[in-house]
N, C-alpha and C positions, 0 to 999 in steps of 0.2 A: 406605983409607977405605971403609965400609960401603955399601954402595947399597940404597938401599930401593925395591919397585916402587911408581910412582906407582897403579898399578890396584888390587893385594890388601891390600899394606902389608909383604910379606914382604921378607926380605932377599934379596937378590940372589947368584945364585952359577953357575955356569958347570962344577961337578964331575957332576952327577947329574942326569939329565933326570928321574926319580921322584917329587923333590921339591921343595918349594915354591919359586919363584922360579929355578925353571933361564931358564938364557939362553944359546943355543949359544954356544960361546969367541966365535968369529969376526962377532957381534954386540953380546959384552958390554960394550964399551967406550962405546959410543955407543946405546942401549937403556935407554929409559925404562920400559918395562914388561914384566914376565915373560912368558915362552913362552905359558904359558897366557892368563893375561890380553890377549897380542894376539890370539890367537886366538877366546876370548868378543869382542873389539871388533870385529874383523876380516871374520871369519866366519860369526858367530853360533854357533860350537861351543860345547858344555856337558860341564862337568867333574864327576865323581863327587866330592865330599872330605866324608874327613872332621869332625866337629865341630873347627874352629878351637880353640875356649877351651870350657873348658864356663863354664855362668851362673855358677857361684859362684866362678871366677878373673874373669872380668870386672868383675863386684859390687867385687871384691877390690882390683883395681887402679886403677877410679875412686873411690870410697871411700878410697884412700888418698892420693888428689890432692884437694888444697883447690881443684878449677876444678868449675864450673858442667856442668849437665848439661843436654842435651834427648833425651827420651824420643821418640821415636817409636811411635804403632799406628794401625794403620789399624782403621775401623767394625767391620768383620767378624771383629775378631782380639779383639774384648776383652772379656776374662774373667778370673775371680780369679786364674788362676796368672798372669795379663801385669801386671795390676795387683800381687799380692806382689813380683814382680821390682822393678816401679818403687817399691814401699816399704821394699824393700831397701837402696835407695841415698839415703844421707844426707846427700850435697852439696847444692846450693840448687838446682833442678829446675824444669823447664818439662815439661807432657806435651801433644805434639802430636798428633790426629789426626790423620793423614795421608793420602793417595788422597782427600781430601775431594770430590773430582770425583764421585767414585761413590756417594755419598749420594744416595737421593731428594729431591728439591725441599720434598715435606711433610716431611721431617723436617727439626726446623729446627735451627741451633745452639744456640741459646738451650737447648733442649729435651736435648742430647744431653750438656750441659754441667751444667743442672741435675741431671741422673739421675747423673752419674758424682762431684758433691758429695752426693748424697741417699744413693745407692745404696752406690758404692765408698768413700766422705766422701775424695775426693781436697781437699784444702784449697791444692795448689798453683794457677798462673796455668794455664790452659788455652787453646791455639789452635789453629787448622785450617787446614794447607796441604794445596797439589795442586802438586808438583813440574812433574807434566804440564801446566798451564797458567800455572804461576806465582802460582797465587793462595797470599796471605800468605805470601811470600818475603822482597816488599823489609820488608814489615810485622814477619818477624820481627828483619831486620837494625834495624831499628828499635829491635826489645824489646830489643837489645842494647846499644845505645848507650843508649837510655836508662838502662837499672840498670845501665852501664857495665861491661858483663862483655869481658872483652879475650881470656878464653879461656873453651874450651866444650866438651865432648867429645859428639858423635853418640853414641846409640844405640838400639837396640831390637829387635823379634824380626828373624830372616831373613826378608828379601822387606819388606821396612817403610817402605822409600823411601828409607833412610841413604844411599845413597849416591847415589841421584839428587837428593834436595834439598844437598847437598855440592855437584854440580855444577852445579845451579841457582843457589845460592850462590857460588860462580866468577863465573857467568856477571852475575848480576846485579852483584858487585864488580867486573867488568871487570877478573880477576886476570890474570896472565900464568902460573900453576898448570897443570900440565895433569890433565886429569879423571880422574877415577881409574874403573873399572868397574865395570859394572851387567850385571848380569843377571836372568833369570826364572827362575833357581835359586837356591836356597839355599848359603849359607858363599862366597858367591863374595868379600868382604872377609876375609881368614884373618888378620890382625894390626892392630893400631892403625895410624895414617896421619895424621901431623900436615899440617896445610896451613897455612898462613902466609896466610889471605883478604886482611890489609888491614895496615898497620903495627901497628896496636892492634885485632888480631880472628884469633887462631887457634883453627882449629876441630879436631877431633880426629875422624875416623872410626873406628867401632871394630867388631869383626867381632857378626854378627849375635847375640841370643839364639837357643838351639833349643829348641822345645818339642815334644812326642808330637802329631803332628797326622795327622787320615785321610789315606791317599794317596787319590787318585779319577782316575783316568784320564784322563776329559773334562773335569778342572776346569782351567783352563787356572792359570797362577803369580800371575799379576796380573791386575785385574780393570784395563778400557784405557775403559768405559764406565757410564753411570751404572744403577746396579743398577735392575733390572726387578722388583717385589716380584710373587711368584704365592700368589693367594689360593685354596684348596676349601672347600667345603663338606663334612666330615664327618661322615657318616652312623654311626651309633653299628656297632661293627665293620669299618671301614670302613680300609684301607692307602692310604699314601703311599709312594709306591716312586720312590728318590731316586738314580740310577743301579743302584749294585749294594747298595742298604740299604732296609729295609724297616722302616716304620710304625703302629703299629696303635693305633687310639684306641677305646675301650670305650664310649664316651658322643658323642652330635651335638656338635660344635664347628667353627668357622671357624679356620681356619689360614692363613699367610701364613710365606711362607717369604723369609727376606731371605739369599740365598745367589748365589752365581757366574751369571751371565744362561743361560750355555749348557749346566749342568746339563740332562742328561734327568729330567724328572718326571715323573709321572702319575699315576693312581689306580691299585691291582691290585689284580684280584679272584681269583687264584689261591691256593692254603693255600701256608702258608709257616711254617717251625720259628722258634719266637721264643726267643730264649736270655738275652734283659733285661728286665724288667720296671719300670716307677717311676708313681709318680701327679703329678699337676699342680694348682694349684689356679687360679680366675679370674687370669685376667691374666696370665701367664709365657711368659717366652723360652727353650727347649729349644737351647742352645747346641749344636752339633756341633762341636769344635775343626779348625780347617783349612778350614771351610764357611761357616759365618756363624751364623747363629740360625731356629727357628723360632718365630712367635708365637702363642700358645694359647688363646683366648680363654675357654672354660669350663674350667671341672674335671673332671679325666677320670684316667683308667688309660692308662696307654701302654704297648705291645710294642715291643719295634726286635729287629730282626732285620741282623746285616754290620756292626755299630757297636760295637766297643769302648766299652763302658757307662766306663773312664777318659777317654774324651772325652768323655763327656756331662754338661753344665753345667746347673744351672736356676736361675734367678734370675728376681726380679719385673720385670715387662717395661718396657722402656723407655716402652713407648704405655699405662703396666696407668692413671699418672696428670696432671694437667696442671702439670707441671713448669715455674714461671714464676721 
């Protein structure tokens, strides 16, 4: 009989500690979860791996299952390539933001909801959990029973909350399941993971999407509090230096940068080689992939200097109108 780990999803085996699902002999019998996986529980160790599925074998394999889907992204992650993926998939679909905790208080849902049918025209049902506090958990078990979905399959980028609202979901089902693991690294689910929540409710974890995102050093995986927005004044010539990347706006404009709290910022006034160039017009959001956005209020010329110009996004800003 096959064993599956409750924690990655991988198959279980006891020949090769290299690969996925090792379990020493002399624990395999009775071991719910792979080597690794207790050790991310355990420990707090972290594992290099790599990409589980790529995005178009995933696409693939729910798309070929007639069950229901929930999308997961969190505020700071969304952008056209997160959104193509979620239009990829043709099953009946829910898309959650997720880490909702970490939203400013002025940004309202209403607001972020409108922009994403204006902007993105998502036309599916859209809602907002925080795994971390429980907010809209029991709410979404709700959405389920009400439009009677009995199955579901998780998913969304790595790091997205998949599998910590999974085990919020446990926990508020009062299953007898045990939790499968989380971490603040990526690919840490490496295969699909059915979970049986309720008689009439299987939910299906699936391994993360991966997209091309900045590394930064000091950003930390997960953001655990509510985002701090820092605004400048800039001065036409004037740099934003955002750890180890660099800024330059050609024209006065106020900036607000909606990015990780513990990012180092500042102003600099040191020369600095700029190797990108783009322009902006009133009202845009200067996307960084892996960081968050920054908000632009005039029209200007921008330099960036350390930023792969493929992470960089521009789109009409979520604040650019009033979204009712």
């Amino acid at each position: 009989m096959t064993k599956i780990c409750y924690g990655c999803g991988s198959k279980l085996q006891k020949e090769n500690s290299d690969l996925a699902g090792y379990i020493p002999p002399e624990k395999f019998r009775l071991s719910a979860y792979c080597q690794r996986c207790y050790r991310i529980m355990h420990y707090g160790m972290q594992f290099k791996t790599d990409t589980p599925k790529e995005i178009k074998s995933i696409v693939k394999s729910i798309n070929a299952d007639s069950k229901h889907v929930v999308f997961l992204v969190d505020f700071l992650s969304i952008d056209t390539k997160v959104i193509d993926i979620f239009n990829q998939i043709n099953q009946k679909k829910l898309l959650i933001i997720s880490k909702s905790d970490i939203i400013p208080k002025s940004i309202k849902e209403n607001m972020i909801k409108a922009f994403l049918v204006s902007f993105y025209h998502i036309s599916t049902d859209i809602r907002f959990v925080s795994s971390h506090n429980k907010y809209g958990v029991e709410s979404l078990l709700n959405y389920f029973k009400k439009n009677k979905i009995n199955e579901t399959y998780i998913v969304g980028l790595s790091n997205s909350g998949k599998s910590t609202l999974v085990n919020k979901l446990i926990e508020e089902c009062s299953s007898n399941m045990k939790k499968i693991t989380t971490s603040e690294h990526s690919n840490t689910t490496l295969d699909f993971i059915r979970i049986q929540l309720k008689e009439d409710l299987l939910i299906i974890d699936s391994p993360g999407f991966i997209l091309p995102t900045l590394a930064v050093p000091q950003k930390p995986a997960r953001v655990k509090t509510i985002l701090k927005p820092k605004t400048f004044q800039m001065r036409a010539g004037e740099t934003i230096k955002i750890e180890n990347m660099y800024i330059n706006f050609n024209e006065e404009t106020s900036i607000t940068l909606y990015m990780h709290n513990n990012l180092n910022v500042s102003k600099y006034y040191k020369e600095v080689e700029y190797d990108y160039q783009t322009s902006v017009h009133f009202e845009v959001d200067l996307i960084i992939s892996g960081l968050g956005f920054i908000n632009i209020k005039n029209k200007c010329n921008i330099t960036t200097s350390g930023i792969n110009p493929e992470l960089i996004e521009k789109r009409e800003s979520i604040f650019g109108e009033v979204y009712e």
